[in-house]
N, C-alpha and C positions, 0 to 999 in steps of 0.2 A: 664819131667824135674825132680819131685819126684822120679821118681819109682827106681833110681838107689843110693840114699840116704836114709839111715836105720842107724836109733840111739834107742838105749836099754836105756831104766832106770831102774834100780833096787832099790828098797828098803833099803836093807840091805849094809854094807860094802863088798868087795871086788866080786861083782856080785851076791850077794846073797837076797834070797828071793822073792816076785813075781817082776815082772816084765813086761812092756809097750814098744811097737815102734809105735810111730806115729809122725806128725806133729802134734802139735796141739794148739788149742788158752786158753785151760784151761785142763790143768790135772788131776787136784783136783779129781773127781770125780775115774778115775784109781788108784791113789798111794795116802796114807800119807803122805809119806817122800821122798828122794830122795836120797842117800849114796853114790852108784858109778853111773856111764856110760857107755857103754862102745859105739864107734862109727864104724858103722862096714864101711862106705863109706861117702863119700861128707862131709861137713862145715856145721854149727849148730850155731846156738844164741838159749840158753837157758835162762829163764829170772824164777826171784823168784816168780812172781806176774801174777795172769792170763789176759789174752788179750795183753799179749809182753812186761809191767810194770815191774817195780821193775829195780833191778839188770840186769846185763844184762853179759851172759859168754860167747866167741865165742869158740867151741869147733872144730876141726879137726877130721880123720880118728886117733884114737888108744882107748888105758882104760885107764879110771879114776876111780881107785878103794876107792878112797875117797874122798868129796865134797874139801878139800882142792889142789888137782890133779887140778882142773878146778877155782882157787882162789876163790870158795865160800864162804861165807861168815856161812854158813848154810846148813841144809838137805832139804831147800826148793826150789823144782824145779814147777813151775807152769804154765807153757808154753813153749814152743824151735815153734820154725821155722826153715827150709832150705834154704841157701840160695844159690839162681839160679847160677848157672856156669853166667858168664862173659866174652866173647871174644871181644876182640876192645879194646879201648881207655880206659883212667882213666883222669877225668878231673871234678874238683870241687874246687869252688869260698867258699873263707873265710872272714868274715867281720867285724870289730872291733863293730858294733851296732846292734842292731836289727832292723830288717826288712830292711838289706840290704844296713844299711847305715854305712858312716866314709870310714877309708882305706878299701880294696879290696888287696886279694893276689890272685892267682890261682894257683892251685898246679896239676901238673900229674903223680905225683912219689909219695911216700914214705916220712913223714917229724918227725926223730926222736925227734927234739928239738921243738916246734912250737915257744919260744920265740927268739932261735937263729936265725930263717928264719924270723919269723912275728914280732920280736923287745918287743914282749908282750904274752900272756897266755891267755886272756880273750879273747873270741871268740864266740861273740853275735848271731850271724846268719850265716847260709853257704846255696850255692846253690850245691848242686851234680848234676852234666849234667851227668856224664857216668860213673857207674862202681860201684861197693861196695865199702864201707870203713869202717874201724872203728876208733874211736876217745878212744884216753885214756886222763885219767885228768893229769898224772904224765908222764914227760916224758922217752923218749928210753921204749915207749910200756908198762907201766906198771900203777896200779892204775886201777880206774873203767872204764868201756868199752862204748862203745856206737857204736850202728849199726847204720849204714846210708845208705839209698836205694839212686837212683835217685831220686830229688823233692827238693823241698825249704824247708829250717827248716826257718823261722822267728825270732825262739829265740831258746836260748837253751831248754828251757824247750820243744819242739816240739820234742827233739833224745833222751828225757829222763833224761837231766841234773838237775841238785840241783844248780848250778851255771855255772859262762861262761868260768871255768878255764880250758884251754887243753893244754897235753904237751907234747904229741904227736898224728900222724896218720898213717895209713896204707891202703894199696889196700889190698883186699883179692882177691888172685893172685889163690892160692894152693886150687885145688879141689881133694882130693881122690877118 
């Protein structure tokens, strides 16, 4: 499942200086800093903070020759993950409370607006039955990110959230 996805980090601005490929759950140790990327195959969540914390970037097949390329915030990259191809279904439960309580929506598409569909932004808990997605705070895709495997988040704070505002989501469909 790894072996056909391969992401570069560089140091320096526009692929310059040393440079790492791995997956990894802390970087710190390879690089100082983080400048460009470039993705030579498969989809990526790169995160500022080691063990998958912090920020979180979902990265594709191409270059980012500068931390702004991939909406960072900063030169700091401190973990990335792969994530695994997907074939089948896309199906996950969203819920106005935590630990799965209030209304209930279920989505298996794509949902640019989540207050136009869900009547609301605040988005306490979700279940993921099948598939990847990602959650943005703002919507039509944009704003901070947030990875979601299969499993139950309880509260936002479980996908990495600072609060329960989301304004959109997406399947990650597109594997390079």
């Amino acid at each position: 499942m790894h072996c056909f996805s391969q992401i570069i980090f560089y140091e320096d601005l526009n692929f310059q200086g040393r440079c790492y490929d791995s997956d990894c759950a802390d970087l710190q140790t390879y690089f100082s800093r983080c400048n460009s990327i470039r993705v030579e195959s498969g989809c990526w969540m790169v995160y500022e903070r080691p063990n998958y914390m912090g920020y979180q970037y979902f990265l594709r097949r191409g270059e980012y020759p500068d931390y702004q390329r991939w909406m960072g915030f900063n030169d700091c990259v401190r973990s990335c993950r792969v994530i695994p191809q997907h074939r089948g279904s896309y199906r996950m439960m969203v819920y106005e409370r935590e630990n799965f309580g209030g209304q209930m929506m279920e989505f298996m598409d794509d949902c640019e607006s989540v207050q136009d569909r869900f009547r609301y932004q605040d988005i306490h808990s979700c279940n993921v039955m099948d598939g990847y997605w990602i959650m943005y705070e703002q919507p039509h895709y944009r704003g901070r990110q947030f990875f979601l495997r299969p499993g139950e988040y309880r509260r936002y704070t479980d996908w990495g959230g600072m609060n329960p505002r989301i304004g959109s989501f997406r399947r990650i469909t597109d594997f390079c």
